[in-house]
C-alpha positions in Angstrom: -23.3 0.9 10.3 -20.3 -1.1 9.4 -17.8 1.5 11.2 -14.2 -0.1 11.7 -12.8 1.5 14.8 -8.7 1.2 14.7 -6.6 2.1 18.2 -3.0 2.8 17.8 -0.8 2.7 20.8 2.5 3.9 20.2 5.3 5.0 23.1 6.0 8.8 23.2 9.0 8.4 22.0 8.1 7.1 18.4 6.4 11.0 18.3 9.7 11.7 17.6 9.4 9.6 14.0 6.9 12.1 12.5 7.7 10.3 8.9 6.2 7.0 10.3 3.4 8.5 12.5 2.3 10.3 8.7 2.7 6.8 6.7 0.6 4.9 9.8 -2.2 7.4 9.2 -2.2 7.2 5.4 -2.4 3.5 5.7 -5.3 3.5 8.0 -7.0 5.8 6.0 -6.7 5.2 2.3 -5.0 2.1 2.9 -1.8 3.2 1.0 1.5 4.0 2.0 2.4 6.6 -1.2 5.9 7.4 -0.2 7.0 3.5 0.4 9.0 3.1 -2.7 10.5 5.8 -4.5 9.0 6.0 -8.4 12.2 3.8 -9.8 11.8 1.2 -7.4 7.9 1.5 -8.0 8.3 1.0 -11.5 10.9 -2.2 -11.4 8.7 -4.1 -9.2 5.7 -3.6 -11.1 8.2 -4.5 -14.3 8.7 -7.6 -12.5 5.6 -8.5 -11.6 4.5 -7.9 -15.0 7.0 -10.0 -16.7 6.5 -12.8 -13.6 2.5 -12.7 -14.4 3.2 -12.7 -18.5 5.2 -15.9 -18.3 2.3 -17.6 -16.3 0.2 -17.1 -18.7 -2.2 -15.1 -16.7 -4.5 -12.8 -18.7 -6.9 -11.4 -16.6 -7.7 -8.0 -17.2 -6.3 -6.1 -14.6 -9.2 -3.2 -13.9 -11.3 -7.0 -13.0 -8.8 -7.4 -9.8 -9.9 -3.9 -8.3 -13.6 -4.1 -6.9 -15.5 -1.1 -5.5 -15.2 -1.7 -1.4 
Protein backbone atom coordinates (compact mmCIF):
# COMPACT_ATOMS: atom_id res chain seq x y z
CA UNK A 1 0.00 0.00 0.00
CA UNK A 2 1.36 3.35 -1.07
CA UNK A 3 -0.32 5.12 2.08
CA UNK A 4 1.19 8.75 2.68
CA UNK A 5 1.06 9.42 6.35
CA UNK A 6 1.06 13.50 6.95
CA UNK A 7 1.80 14.80 10.88
CA UNK A 8 0.79 18.28 11.53
CA UNK A 9 2.09 19.94 14.58
CA UNK A 10 0.58 23.17 15.28
CA UNK A 11 0.85 25.26 18.84
CA UNK A 12 -2.58 25.46 20.78
CA UNK A 13 -2.84 28.67 20.08
CA UNK A 14 -3.20 28.49 16.20
CA UNK A 15 -6.71 26.38 17.39
CA UNK A 16 -7.82 29.62 17.73
CA UNK A 17 -7.53 30.22 13.63
CA UNK A 18 -10.27 27.64 12.89
CA UNK A 19 -10.28 29.31 9.10
CA UNK A 20 -6.68 28.03 8.58
CA UNK A 21 -6.93 24.73 10.65
CA UNK A 22 -10.15 24.03 7.78
CA UNK A 23 -7.87 25.22 4.64
CA UNK A 24 -4.80 22.92 6.14
CA UNK A 25 -7.18 19.91 6.09
CA UNK A 26 -8.64 20.61 2.66
CA UNK A 27 -5.13 20.85 1.33
CA UNK A 28 -4.09 17.61 2.70
CA UNK A 29 -6.95 16.00 1.65
CA UNK A 30 -8.05 16.99 -1.81
CA UNK A 31 -5.08 18.90 -2.30
CA UNK A 32 -7.06 22.24 -2.85
CA UNK A 33 -7.49 25.21 -0.93
CA UNK A 34 -11.18 26.25 -2.48
CA UNK A 35 -11.62 29.43 -0.56
CA UNK A 36 -7.95 30.88 -1.44
CA UNK A 37 -9.05 33.41 -3.93
CA UNK A 38 -12.34 34.83 -4.07
CA UNK A 39 -14.15 34.07 -7.73
CA UNK A 40 -12.94 37.70 -9.24
CA UNK A 41 -9.54 37.17 -8.30
CA UNK A 42 -9.89 33.43 -9.53
CA UNK A 43 -11.02 34.46 -12.70
CA UNK A 44 -8.21 37.41 -13.42
CA UNK A 45 -5.39 35.19 -12.73
CA UNK A 46 -6.60 32.43 -14.87
CA UNK A 47 -7.27 35.59 -17.48
CA UNK A 48 -3.76 36.17 -17.19
CA UNK A 49 -2.43 33.06 -17.36
CA UNK A 50 -4.41 32.53 -20.35
CA UNK A 51 -3.31 35.49 -22.21
CA UNK A 52 0.51 34.86 -20.82
CA UNK A 53 0.28 31.05 -22.33
CA UNK A 54 -1.53 32.38 -25.76
CA UNK A 55 1.28 34.72 -26.56
CA UNK A 56 3.78 31.78 -26.09
CA UNK A 57 2.37 30.11 -28.36
CA UNK A 58 1.60 27.14 -26.28
CA UNK A 59 -1.30 24.93 -27.55
CA UNK A 60 -1.46 22.10 -25.59
CA UNK A 61 -4.79 20.95 -24.84
CA UNK A 62 -5.40 21.64 -21.45
CA UNK A 63 -7.51 18.34 -20.20
CA UNK A 64 -3.68 16.60 -21.44
CA UNK A 65 -2.00 18.55 -18.25
CA UNK A 66 -4.38 16.81 -15.72
CA UNK A 67 -3.52 12.98 -15.32
CA UNK A 68 -5.51 10.52 -13.22
CA UNK A 69 -3.16 10.19 -9.80
Amino acid sequence: MNEKIVLLIIEEEEFQYLELIINITNLINTEDISSLFSIQEETTVINSVRIQVQQAGVTSVLSSFFRPR
